[in-house]
C-alpha positions in Angstrom: 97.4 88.8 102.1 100.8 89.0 99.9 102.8 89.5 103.1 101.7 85.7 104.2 102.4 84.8 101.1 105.8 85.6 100.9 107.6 84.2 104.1 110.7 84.9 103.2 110.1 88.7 102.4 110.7 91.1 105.4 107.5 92.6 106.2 109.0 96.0 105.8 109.0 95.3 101.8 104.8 95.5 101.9 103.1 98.9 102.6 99.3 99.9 103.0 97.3 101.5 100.4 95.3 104.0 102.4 97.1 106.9 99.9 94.0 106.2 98.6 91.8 107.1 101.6 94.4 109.8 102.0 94.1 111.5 98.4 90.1 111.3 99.3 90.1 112.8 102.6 92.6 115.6 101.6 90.1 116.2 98.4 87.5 116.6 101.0 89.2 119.0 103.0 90.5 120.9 99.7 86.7 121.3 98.7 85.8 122.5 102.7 88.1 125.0 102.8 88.9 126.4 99.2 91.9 125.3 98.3 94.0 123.1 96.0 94.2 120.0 96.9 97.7 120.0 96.8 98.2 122.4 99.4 96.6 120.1 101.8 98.8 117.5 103.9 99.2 115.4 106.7 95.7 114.2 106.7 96.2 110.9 108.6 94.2 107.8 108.3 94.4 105.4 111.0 93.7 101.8 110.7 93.0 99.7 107.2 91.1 100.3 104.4 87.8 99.6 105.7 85.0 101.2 107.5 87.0 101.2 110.5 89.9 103.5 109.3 89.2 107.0 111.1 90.8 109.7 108.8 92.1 112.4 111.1 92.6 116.1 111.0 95.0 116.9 113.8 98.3 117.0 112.3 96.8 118.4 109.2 98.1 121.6 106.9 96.7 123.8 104.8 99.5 126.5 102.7 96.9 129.8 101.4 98.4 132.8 100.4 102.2 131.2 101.2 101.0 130.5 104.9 101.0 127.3 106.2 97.9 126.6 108.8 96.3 124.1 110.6 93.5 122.3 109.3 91.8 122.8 112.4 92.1 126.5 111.9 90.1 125.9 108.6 87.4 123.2 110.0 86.1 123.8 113.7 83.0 122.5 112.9 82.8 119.2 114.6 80.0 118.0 113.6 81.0 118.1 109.8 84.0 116.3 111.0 82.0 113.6 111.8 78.5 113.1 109.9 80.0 114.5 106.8 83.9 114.0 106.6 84.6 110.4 108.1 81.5 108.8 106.4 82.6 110.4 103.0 86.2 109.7 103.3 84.9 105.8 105.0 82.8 105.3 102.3 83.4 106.9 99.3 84.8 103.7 96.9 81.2 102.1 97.9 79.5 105.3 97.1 81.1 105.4 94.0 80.2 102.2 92.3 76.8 103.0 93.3 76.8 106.1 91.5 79.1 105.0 88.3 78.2 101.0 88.7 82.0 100.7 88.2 84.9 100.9 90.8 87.2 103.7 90.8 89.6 102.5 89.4 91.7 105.4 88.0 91.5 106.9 91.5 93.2 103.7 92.9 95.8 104.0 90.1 96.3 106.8 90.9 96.9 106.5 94.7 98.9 103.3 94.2 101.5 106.0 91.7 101.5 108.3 94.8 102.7 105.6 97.1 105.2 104.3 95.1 106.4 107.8 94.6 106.7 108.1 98.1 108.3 104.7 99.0 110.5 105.3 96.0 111.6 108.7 96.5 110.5 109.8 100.0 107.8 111.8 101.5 107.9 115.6 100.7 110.1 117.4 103.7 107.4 118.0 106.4 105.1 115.6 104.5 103.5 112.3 106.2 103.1 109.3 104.0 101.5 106.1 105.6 102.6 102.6 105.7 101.4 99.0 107.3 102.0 98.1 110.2 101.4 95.1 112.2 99.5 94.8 114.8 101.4 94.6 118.6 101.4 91.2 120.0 99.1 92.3 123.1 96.5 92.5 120.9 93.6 90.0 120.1 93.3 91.3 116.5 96.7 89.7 115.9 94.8 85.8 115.4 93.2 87.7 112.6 96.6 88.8 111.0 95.1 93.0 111.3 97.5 95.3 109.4 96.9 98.8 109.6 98.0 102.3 108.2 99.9 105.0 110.5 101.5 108.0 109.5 105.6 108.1 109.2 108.1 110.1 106.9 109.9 108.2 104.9 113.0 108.4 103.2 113.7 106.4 99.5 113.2 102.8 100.0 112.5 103.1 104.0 110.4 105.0 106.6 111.8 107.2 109.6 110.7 107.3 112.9 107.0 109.2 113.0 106.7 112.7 114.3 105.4 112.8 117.4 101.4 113.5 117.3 98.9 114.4 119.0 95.8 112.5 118.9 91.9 114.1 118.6 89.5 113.1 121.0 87.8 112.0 117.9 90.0 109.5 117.2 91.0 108.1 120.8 87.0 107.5 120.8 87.1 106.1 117.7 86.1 102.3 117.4 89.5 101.9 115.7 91.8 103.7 118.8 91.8 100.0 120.8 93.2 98.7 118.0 95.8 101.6 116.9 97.0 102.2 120.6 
């Protein structure tokens, strides 16, 4: 929405807040596998902030005991993955102000500080942060002006070329992967 609103902005000057679907899904795989969450990174969400988005685990970390591990050596339980893990993560602002009958608000604050941090000062060496993207031209999303999230590293004031990933299965059958890929 600000992006068409501001024509003569590049679009690299607007970024996607999905730190806040990140900060929830690396709180969910914190409280899985019993650690602080702020040993937990490169949880990726794909897509927008909506039910769409598919949080993913594949390139994620976990440091315990000064090693860092794979998520996936953590979690191998699939079917948490995806009855308890994406519907939580998907849903959790809705969940939330049916619980509280407010938003969460301070989380969103808190998220937004995280990006800008990020943006500001770059992602943490090794770290992924997320940013918008628009959608490629092939796709029939675009009429709709679709933005979505995807992982990069960034450095202060501009991202880096991604990593290169590897995708779940999960996520490639995902209902958002035809509009990611």
């Amino acid at each position: 929405m600000a992006a068409s609103n501001a024509p003569d902005l590049p679009k690299t000057a607007f970024t996607a807040l999905t730190r806040l679907d990140e900060n929830r899904a690396r709180a969910q795989v914190a409280a899985k596998v019993g650690a602080n969450v702020k040993f937990v990174k490169n949880v990726v969400i794909w897509g927008n902030h909506s039910r769409s988005m598919v949080p993913d685990l594949s390139a994620g970390k976990v440091t315990q005991e000064g090693k860092e591990l794979s998520v996936r050596q953590f979690i191998q339980d699939q079917q948490w993955v995806q009855n308890e893990f994406v519907p939580i993560v998907q849903n959790r602002g809705t969940k939330v102000i049916e619980m509280r009958g407010l938003s969460s608000a301070m989380s969103a604050a808190q998220a937004s500080a995280d990006h800008l941090r990020d943006w500001f000062q770059g992602t943490q060496v090794g770290w992924l942060g997320h940013w918008r993207v628009a959608s490629p031209c092939t796709s029939l999303i675009v009429a709709f002006r679709m933005e979505k999230s995807v992982p990069w590293q960034c450095g202060p004031l501009a991202r880096t070329t991604p990593p290169p990933m590897s995708f779940s299965l999960f996520l490639l059958r995902s209902r958002t992967a035809s509009t990611l890929l």
